[in-house]
DSSP file (Angstrom, degrees, kcal/mol; ACC not computed):
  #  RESIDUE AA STRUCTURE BP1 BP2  ACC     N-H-->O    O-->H-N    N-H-->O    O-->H-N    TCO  KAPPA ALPHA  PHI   PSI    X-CA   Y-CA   Z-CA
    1    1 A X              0   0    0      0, 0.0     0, 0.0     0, 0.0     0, 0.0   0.000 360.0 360.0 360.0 122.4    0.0    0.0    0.0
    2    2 A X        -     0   0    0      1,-0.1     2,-0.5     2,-0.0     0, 0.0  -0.309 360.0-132.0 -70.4 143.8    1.6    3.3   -1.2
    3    3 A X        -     0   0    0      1,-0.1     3,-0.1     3,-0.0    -1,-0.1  -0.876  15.3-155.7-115.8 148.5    1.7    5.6    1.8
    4    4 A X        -     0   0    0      1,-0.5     2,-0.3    -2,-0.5    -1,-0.1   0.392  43.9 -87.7-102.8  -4.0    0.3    9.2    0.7
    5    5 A X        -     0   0    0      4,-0.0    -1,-0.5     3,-0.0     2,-0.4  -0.850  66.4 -35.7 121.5-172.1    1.9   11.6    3.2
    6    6 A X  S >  S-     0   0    0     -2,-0.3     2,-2.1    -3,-0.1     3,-0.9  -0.972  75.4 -67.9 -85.7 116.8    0.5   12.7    6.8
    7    7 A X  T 3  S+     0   0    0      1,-0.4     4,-0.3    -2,-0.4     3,-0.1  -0.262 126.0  51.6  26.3 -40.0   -2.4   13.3    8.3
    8    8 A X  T >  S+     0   0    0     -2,-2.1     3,-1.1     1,-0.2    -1,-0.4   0.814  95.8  68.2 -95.6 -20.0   -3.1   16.6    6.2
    9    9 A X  G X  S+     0   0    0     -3,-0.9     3,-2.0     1,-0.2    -1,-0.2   0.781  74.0  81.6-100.1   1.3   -2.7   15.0    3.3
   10   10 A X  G >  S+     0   0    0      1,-0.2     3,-4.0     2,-0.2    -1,-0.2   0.838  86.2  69.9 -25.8 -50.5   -6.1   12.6    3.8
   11   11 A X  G <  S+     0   0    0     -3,-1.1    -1,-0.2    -4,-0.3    -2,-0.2   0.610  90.0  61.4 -68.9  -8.6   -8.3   16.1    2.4
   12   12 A X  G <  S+     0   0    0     -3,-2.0     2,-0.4    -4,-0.2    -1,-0.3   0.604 101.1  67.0 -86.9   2.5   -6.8   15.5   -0.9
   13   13 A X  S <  S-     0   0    0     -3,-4.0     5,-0.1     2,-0.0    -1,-0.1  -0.880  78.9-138.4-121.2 145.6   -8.3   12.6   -0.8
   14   14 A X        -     0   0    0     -2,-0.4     3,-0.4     1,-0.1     4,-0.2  -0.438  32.8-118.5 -58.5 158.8  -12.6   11.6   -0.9
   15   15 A X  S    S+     0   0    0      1,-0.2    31,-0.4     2,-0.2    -1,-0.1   0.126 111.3  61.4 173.3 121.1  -13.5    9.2    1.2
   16   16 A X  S    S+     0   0    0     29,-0.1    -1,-0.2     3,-0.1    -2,-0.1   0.027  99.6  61.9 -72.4 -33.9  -14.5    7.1   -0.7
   17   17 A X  S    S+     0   0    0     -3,-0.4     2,-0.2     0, 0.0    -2,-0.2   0.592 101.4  30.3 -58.4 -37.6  -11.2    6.9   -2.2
   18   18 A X        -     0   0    0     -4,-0.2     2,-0.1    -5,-0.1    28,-0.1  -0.214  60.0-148.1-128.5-176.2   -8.6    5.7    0.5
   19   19 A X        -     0   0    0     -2,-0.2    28,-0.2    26,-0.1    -3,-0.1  -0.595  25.0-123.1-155.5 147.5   -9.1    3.7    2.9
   20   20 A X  B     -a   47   0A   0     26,-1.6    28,-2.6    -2,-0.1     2,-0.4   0.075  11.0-161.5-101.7 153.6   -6.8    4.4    6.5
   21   21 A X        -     0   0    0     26,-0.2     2,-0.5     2,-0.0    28,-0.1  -0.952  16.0-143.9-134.7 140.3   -4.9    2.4    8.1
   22   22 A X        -     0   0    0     -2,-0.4     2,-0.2    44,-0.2    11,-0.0  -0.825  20.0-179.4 -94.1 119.0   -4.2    3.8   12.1
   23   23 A X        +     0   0    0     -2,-0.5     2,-0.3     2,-0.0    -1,-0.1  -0.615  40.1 111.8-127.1  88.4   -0.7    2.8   12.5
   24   24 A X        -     0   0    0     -2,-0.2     2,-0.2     6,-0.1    -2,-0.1  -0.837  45.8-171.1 -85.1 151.0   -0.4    4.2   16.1
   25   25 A X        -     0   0    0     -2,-0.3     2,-0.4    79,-0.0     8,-0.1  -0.496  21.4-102.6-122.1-154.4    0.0    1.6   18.9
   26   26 A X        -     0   0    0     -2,-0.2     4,-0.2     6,-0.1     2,-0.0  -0.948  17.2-161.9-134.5 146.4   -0.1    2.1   22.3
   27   27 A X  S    S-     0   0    0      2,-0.5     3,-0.1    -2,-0.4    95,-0.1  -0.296  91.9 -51.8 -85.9  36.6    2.3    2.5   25.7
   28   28 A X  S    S+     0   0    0     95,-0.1     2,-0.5    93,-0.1    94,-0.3   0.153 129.0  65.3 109.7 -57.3   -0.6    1.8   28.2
   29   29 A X        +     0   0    0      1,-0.1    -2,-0.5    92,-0.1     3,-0.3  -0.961  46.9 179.4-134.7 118.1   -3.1    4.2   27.1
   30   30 A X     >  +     0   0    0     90,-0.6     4,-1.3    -2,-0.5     3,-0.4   0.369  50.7 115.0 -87.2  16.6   -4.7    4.0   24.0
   31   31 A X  H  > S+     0   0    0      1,-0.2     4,-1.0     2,-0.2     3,-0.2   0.860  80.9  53.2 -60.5 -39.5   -6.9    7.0   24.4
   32   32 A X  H  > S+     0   0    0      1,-0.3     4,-1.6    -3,-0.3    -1,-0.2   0.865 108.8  48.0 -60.9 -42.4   -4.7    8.6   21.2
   33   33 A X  H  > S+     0   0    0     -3,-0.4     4,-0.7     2,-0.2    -1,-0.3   0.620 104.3  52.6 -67.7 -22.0   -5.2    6.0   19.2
   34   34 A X  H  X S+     0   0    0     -4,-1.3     4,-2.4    -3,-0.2    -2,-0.2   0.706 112.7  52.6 -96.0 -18.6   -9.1    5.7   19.7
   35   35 A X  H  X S+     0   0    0     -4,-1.0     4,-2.2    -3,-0.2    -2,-0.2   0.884 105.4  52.1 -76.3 -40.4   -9.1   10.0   18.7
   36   36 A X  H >X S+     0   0    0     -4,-1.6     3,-1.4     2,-0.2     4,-0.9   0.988 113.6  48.9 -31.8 -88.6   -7.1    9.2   15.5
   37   37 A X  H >X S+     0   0    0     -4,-0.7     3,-2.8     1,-0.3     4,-1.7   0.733 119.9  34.7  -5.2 -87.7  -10.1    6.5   14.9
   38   38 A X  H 3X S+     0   0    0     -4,-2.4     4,-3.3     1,-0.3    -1,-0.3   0.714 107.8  59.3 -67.3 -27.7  -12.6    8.6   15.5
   39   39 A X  H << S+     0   0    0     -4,-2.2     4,-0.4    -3,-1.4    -1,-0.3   0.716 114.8  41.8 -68.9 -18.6  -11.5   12.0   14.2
   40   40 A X  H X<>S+     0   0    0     -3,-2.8     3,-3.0    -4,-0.9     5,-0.6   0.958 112.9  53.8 -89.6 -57.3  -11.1   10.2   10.4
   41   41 A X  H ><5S+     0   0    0     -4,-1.7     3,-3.4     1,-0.3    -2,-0.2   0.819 104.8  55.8 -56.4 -53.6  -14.5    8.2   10.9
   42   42 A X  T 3<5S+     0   0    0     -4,-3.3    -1,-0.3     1,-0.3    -2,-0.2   0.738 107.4  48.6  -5.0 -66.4  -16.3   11.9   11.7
   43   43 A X  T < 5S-     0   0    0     -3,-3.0    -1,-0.3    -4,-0.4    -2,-0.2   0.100 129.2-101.3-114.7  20.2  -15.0   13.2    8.2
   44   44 A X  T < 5S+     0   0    0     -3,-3.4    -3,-0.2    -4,-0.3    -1,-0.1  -0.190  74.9 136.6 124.4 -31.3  -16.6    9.8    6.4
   45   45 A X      < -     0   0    0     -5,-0.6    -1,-0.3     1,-0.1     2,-0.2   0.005  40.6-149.1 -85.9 157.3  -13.6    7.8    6.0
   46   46 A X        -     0   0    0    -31,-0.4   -26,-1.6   -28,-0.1     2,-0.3  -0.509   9.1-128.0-108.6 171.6  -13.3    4.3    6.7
   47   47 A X  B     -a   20   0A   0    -28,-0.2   -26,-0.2    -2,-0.2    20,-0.2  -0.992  13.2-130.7-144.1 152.9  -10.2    1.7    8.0
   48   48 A X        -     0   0    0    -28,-2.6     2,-0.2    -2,-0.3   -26,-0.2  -0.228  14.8-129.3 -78.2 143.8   -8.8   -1.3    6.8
   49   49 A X        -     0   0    0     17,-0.1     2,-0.3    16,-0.1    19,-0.2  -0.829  19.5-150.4-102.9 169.0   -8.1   -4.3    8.9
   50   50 A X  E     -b   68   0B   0     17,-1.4    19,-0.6    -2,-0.2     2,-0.5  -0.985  13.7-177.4-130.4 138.9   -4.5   -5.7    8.5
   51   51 A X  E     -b   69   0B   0     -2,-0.3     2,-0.5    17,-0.1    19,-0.2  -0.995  27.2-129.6-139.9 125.4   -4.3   -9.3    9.0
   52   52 A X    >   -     0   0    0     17,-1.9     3,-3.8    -2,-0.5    20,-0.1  -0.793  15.1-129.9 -85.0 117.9   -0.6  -10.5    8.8
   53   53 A X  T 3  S+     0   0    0     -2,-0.5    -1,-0.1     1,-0.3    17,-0.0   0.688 109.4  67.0 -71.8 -40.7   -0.5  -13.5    6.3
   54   54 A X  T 3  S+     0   0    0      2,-0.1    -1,-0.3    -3,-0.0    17,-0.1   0.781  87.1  95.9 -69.9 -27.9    1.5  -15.3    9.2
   55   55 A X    <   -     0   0    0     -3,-3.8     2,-0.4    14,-0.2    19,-0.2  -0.174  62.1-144.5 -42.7 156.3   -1.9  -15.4   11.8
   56   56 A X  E     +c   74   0C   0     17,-1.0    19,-1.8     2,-0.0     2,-0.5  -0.982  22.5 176.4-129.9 126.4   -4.2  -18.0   12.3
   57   57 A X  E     -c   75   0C   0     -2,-0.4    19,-0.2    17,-0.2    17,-0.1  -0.938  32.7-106.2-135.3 130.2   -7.5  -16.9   12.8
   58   58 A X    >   -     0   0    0     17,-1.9     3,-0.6    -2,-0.5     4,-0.0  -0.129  28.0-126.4 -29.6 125.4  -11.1  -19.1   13.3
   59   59 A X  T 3  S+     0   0    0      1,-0.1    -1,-0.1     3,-0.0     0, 0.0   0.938 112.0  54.1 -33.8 -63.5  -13.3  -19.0   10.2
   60   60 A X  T 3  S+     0   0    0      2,-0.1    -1,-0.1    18,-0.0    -2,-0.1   0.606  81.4 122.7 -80.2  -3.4  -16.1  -17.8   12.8
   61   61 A X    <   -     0   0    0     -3,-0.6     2,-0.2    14,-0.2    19,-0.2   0.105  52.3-151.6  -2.0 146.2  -14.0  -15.0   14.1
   62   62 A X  E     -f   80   0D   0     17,-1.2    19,-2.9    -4,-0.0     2,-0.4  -0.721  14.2-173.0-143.8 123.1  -15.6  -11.7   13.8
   63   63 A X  E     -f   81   0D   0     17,-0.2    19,-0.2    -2,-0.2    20,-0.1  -0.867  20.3-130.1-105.8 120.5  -12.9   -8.3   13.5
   64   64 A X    >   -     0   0    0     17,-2.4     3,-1.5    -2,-0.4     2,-0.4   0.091  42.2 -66.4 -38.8 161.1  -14.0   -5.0   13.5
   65   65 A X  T 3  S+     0   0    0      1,-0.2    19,-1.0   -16,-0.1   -17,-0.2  -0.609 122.0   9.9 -60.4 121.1  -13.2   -2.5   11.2
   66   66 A X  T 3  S+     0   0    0     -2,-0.4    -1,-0.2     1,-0.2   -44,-0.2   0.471  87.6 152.9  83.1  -8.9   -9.5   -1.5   11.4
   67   67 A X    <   -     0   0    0     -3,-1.5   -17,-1.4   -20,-0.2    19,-0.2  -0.341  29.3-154.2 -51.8 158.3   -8.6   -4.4   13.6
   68   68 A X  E     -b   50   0B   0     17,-3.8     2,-0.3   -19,-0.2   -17,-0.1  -0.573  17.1-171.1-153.7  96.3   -5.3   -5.3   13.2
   69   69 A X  E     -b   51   0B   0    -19,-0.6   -17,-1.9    17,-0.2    19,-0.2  -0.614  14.1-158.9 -93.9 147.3   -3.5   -8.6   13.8
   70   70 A X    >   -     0   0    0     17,-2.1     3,-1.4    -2,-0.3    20,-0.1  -0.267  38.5 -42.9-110.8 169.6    0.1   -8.9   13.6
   71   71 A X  T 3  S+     0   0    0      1,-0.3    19,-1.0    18,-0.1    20,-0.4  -0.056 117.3   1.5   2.0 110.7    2.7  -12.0   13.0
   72   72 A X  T 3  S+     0   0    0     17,-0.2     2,-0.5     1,-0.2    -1,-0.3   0.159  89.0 147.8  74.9 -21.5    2.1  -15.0   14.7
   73   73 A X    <   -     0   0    0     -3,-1.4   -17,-1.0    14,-0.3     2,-0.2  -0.658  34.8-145.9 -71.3 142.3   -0.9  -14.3   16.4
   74   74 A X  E     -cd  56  92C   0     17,-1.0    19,-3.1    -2,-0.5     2,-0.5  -0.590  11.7-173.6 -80.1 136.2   -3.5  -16.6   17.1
   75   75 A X  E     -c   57   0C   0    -19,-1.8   -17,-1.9    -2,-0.2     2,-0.3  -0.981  19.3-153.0-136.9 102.6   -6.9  -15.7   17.2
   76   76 A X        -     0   0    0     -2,-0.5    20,-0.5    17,-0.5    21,-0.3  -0.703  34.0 -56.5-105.3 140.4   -9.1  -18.8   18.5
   77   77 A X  S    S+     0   0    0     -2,-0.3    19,-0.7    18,-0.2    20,-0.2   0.329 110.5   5.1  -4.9 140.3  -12.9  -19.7   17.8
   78   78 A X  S    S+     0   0    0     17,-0.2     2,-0.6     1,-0.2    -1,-0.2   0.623  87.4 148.6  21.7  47.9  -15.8  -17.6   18.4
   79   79 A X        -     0   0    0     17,-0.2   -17,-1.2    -4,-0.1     2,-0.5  -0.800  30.1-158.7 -81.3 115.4  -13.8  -14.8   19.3
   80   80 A X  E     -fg  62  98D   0     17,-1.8    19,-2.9    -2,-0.6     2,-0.4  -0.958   7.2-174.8-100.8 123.8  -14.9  -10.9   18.6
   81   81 A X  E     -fg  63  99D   0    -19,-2.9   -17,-2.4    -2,-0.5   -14,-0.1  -0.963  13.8-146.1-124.7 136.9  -12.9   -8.4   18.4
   82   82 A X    >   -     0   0    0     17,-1.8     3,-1.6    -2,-0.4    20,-0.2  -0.020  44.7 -35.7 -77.8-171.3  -14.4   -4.6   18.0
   83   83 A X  T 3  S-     0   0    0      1,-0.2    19,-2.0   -20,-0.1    -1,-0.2   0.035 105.8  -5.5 -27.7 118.5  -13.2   -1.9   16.4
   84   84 A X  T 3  S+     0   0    0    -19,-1.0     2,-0.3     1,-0.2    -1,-0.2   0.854  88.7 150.7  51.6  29.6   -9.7   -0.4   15.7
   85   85 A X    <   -     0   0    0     -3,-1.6   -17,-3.8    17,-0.2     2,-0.4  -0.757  37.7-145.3 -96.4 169.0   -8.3   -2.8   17.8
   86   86 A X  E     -i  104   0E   0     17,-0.9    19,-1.8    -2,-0.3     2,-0.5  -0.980  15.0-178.7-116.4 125.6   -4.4   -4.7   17.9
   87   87 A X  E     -i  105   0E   0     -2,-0.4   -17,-2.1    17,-0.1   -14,-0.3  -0.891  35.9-145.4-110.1 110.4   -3.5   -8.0   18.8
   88   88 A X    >   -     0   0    0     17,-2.0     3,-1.0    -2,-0.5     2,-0.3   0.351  33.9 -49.5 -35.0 168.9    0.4   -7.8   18.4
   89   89 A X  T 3  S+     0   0    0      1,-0.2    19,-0.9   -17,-0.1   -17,-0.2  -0.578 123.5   5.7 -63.9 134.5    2.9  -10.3   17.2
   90   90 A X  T 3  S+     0   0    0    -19,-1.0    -1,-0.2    -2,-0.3   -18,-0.1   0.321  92.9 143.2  11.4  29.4    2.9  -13.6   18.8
   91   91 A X    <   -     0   0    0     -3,-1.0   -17,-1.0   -20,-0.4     2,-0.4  -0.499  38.4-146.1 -67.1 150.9   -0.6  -13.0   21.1
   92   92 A X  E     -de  74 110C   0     17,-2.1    19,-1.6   -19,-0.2   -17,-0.2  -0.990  10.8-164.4-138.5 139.3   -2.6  -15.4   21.5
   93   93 A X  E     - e   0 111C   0    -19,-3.1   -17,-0.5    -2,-0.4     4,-0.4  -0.255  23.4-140.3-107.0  52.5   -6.4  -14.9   21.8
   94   94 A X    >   -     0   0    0     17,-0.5     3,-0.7     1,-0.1     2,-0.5   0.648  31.5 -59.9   7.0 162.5   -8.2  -17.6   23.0
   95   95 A X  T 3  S-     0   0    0      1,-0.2    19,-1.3   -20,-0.1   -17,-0.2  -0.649 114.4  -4.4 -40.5  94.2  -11.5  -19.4   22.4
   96   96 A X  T 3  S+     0   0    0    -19,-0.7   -17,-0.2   -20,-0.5    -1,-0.2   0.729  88.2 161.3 100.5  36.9  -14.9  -17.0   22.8
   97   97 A X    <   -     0   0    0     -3,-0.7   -17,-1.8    -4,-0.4     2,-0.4  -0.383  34.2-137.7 -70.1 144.5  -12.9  -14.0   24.0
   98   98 A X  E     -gh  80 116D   0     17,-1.1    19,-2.0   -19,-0.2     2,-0.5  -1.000  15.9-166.9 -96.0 115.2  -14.5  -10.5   23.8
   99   99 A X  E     -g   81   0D   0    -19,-2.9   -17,-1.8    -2,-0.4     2,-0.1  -0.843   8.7-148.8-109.6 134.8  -12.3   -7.8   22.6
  100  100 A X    >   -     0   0    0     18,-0.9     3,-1.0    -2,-0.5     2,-0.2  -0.544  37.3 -66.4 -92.8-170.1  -13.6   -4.1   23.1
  101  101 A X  T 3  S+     0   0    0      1,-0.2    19,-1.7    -2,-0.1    20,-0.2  -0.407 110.0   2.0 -48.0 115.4  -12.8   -1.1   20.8
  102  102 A X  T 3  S+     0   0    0    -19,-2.0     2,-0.3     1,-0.3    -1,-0.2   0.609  87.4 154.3  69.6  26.7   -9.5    0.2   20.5
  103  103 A X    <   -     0   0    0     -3,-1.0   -17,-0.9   -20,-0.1     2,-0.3  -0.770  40.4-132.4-100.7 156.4   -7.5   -2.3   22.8
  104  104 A X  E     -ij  86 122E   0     17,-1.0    19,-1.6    -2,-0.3     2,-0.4  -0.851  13.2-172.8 -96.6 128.1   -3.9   -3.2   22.7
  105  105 A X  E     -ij  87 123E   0    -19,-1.8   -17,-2.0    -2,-0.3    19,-0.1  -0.988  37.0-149.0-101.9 117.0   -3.3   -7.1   22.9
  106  106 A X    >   -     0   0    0     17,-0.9     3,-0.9    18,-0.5    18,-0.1  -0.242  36.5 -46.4 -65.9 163.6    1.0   -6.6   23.3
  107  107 A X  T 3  S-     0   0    0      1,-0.2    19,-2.1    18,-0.1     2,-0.4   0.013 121.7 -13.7   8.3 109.8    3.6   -8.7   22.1
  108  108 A X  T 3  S+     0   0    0    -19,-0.9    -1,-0.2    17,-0.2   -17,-0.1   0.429  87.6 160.1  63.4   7.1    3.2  -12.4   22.9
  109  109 A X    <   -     0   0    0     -3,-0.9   -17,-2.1    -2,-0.4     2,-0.4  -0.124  29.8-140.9 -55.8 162.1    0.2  -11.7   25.7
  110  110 A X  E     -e   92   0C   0     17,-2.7    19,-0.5   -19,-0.2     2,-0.3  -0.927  17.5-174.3-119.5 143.5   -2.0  -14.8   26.4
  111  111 A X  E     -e   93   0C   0    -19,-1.6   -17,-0.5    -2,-0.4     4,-0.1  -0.930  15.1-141.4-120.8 146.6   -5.4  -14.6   26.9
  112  112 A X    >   -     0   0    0     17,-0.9     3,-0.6    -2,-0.3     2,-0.4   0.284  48.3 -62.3 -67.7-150.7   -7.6  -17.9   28.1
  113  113 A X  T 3  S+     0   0    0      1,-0.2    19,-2.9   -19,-0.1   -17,-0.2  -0.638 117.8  13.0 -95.2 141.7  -11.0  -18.8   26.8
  114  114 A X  T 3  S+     0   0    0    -19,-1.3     2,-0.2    -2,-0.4    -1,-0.2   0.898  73.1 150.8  44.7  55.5  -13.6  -16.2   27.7
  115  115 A X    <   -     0   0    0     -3,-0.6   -17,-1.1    17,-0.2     2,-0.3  -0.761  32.5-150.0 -97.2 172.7  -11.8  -13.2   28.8
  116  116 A X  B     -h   98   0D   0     -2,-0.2    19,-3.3   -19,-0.2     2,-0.5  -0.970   7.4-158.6-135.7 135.2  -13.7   -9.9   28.1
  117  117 A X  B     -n  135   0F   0    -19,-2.0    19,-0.2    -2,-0.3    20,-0.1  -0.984  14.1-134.5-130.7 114.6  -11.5   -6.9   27.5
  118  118 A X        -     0   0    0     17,-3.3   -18,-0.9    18,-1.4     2,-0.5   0.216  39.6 -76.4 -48.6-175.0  -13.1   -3.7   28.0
  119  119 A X  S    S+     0   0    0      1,-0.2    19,-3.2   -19,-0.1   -17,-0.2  -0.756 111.6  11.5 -91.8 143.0  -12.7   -0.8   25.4
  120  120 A X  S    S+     0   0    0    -19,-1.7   -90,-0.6    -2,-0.5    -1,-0.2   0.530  86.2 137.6  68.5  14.5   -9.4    1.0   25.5
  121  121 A X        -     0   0    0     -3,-0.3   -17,-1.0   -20,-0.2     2,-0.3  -0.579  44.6-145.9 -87.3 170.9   -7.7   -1.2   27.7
  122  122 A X  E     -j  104   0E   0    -94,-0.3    19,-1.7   -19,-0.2     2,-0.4  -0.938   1.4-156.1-125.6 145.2   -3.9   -2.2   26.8
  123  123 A X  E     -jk 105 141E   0    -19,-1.6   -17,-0.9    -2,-0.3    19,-0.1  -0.959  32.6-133.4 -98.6 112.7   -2.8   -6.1   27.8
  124  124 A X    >   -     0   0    0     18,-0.5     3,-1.3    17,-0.5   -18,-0.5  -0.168  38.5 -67.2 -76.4-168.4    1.5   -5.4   28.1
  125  125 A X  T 3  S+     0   0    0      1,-0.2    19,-2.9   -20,-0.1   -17,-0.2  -0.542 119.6  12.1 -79.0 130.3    3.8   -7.8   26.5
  126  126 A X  T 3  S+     0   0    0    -19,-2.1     2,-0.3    -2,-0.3    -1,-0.2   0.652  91.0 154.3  93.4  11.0    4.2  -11.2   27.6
  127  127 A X    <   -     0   0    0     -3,-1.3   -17,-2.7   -20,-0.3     2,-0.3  -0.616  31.4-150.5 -85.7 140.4    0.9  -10.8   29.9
  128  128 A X  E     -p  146   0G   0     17,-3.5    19,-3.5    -2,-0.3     2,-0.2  -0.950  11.6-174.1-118.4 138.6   -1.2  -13.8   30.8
  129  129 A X  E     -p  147   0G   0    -19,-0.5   -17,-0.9    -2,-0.3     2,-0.3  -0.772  21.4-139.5-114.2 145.5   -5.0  -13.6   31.4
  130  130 A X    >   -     0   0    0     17,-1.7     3,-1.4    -2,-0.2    16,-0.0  -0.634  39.4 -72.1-106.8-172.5   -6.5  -16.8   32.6
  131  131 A X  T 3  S+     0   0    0     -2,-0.3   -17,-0.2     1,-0.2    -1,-0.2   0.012 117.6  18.4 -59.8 172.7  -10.3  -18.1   31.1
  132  132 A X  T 3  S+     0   0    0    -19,-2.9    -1,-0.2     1,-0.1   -17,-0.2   0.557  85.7 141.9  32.8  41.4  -13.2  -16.4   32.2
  133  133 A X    <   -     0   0    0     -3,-1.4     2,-0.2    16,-0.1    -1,-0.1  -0.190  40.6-146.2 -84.9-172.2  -11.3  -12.7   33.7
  134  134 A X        -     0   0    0    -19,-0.2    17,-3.8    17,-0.1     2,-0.8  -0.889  10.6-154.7-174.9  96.2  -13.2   -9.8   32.9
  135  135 A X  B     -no 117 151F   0    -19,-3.3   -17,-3.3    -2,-0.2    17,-0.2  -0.852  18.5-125.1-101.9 119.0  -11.0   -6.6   32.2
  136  136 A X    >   -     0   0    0     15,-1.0   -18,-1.4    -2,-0.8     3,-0.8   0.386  34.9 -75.0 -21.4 165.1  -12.4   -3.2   32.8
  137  137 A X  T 3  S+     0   0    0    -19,-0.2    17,-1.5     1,-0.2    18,-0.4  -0.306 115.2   0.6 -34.9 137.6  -12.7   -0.4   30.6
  138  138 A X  T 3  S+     0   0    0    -19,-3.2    -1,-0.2    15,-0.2   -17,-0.2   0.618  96.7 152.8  42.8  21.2   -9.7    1.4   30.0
  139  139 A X    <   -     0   0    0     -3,-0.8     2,-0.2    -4,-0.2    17,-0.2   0.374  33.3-144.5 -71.3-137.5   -7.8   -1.0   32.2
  140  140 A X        -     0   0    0     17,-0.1    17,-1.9   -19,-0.1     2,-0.3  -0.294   5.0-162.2-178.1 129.1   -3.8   -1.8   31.9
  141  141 A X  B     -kl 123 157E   0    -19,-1.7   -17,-0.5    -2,-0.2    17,-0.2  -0.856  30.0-121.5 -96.3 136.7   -2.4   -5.0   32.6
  142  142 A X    >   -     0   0    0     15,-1.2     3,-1.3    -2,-0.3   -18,-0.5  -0.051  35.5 -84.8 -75.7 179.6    1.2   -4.5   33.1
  143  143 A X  T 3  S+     0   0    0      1,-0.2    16,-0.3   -19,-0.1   -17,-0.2  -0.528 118.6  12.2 -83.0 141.4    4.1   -6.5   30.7
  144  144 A X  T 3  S+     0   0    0    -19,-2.9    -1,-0.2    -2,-0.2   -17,-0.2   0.745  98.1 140.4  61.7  10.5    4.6  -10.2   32.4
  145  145 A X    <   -     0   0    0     -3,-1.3   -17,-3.5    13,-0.1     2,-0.5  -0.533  46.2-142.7 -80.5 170.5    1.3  -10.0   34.9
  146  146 A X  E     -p  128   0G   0     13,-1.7    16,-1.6   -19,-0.2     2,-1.5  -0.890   7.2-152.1-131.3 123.1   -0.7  -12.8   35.5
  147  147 A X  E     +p  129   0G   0    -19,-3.5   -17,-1.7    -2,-0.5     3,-0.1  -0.551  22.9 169.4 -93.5  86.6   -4.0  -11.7   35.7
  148  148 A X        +     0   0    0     -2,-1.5     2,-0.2   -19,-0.1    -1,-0.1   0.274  69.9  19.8 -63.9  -0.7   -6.3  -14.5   38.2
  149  149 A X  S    S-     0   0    0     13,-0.0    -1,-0.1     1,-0.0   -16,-0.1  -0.813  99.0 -54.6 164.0 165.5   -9.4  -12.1   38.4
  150  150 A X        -     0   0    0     -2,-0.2     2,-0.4   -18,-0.2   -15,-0.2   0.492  39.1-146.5 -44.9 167.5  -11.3   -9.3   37.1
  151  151 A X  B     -o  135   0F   0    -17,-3.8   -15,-1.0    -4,-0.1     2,-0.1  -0.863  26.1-129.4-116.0 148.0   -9.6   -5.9   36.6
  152  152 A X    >   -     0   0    0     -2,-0.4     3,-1.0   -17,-0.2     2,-0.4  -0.396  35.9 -78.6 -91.9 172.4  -12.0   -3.3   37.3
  153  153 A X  T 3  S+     0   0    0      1,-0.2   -15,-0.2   -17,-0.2   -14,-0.1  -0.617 117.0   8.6 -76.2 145.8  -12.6   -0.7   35.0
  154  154 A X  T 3  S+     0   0    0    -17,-1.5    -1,-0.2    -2,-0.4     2,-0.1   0.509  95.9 127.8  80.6   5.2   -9.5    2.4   35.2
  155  155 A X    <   -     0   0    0     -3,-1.0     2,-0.4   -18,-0.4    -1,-0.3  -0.478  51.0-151.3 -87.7 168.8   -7.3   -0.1   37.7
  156  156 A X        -     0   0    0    -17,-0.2     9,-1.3    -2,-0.1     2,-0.3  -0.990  20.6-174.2-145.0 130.8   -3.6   -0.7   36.4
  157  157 A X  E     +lM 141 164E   0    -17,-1.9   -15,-1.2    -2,-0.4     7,-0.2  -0.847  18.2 156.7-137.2 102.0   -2.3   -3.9   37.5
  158  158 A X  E   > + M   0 163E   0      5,-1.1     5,-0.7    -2,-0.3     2,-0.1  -0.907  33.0  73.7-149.9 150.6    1.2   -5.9   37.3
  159  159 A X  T   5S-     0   0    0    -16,-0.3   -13,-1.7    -2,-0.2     2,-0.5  -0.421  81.5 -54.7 128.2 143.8    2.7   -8.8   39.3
  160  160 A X  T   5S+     0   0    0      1,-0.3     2,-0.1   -15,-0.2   -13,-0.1  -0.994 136.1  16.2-123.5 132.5    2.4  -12.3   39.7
  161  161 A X  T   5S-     0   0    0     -2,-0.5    -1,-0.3   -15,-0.4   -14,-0.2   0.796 116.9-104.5 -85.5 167.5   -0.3  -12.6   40.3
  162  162 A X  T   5 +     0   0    0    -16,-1.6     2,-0.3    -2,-0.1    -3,-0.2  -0.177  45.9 168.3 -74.3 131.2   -1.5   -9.4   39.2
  163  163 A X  E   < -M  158   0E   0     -5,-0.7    -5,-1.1    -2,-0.1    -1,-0.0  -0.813  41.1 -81.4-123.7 157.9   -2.5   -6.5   42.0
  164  164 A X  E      M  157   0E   0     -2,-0.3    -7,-0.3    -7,-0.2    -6,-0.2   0.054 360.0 360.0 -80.9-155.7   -3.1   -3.4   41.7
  165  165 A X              0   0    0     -9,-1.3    -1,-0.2    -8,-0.1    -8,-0.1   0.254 360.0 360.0-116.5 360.0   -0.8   -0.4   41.3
């Protein structure tokens, strides 16, 4: 995909014409990454998902607009993930998982069968969630926690097992 310039140069284009690809990621807070999102969808324009040839994702999946899975992740049966989210290179997304809007799955993060990931939370690198957690809104799981039960929404959490900050 030919890249077109920066941010201003999107008004040269309809759109109808393009379509975007967000390539911010996140430290922690994706709140920048979810304005990006919204500020192009406002002016009509749509985004692409990018699905790295090296994934495996379930047929019965369902990816939002603009999701984007990287290298090596796994993406397991009846899995959703919304909008203008990332699950990085080597994540793995369990079986019947809920992904919200604009979250970061890091690097090599685990998550079991039936975790539920609010919107705008970030997962760190190398983090493991076990089945049936339930992460808040806007949470963050630190890099290397292991997450044994819900995160509320706005908590920050690291540590094995994971506590809050």
């Amino acid at each position: 995909m030919p890249i077109i310039g920066d941010d201003s140069a999107i008004s040269a284009y309809s759109n109808d014409a393009v379509e975007l690809v967000n390539g911010l990621g996140s430290v922690g807070d994706t709140a920048l990454r979810a304005s990006i999102y919204y500020k192009f969808k406002k002016l009509g324009y749509g985004f692409r998902q990018v699905i790295h040839p090296a994934a495996i994702i379930a047929s019965d999946c369902i990816l939002g607009e603009g999701v984007q899975v990287m290298a090596g992740a796994v993406v397991n049966t009846g899995t959703r993930i919304a909008e203008d989210s990332i699950i990085n290179t080597g994540a793995v997304v369990d079986h019947d998982c809920v992904i919200g809007s604009h979250v970061h799955i890091a690097s090599g993060a685990i998550l079991s069968g039936g975790v539920q990931v609010g919107d705008g939370s970030h997962i760190g690198t190398g983090a493991t969630v076990i089945q049936g957690i339930s992460i808040g809104r806007n949470a963050l799981v630190g890099a290397g926690a292991v997450v044994l039960k819900d995160v509320p929404p706005g908590a920050k959490v690291v540590g094995v097992p994971a506590k809050a900050m």
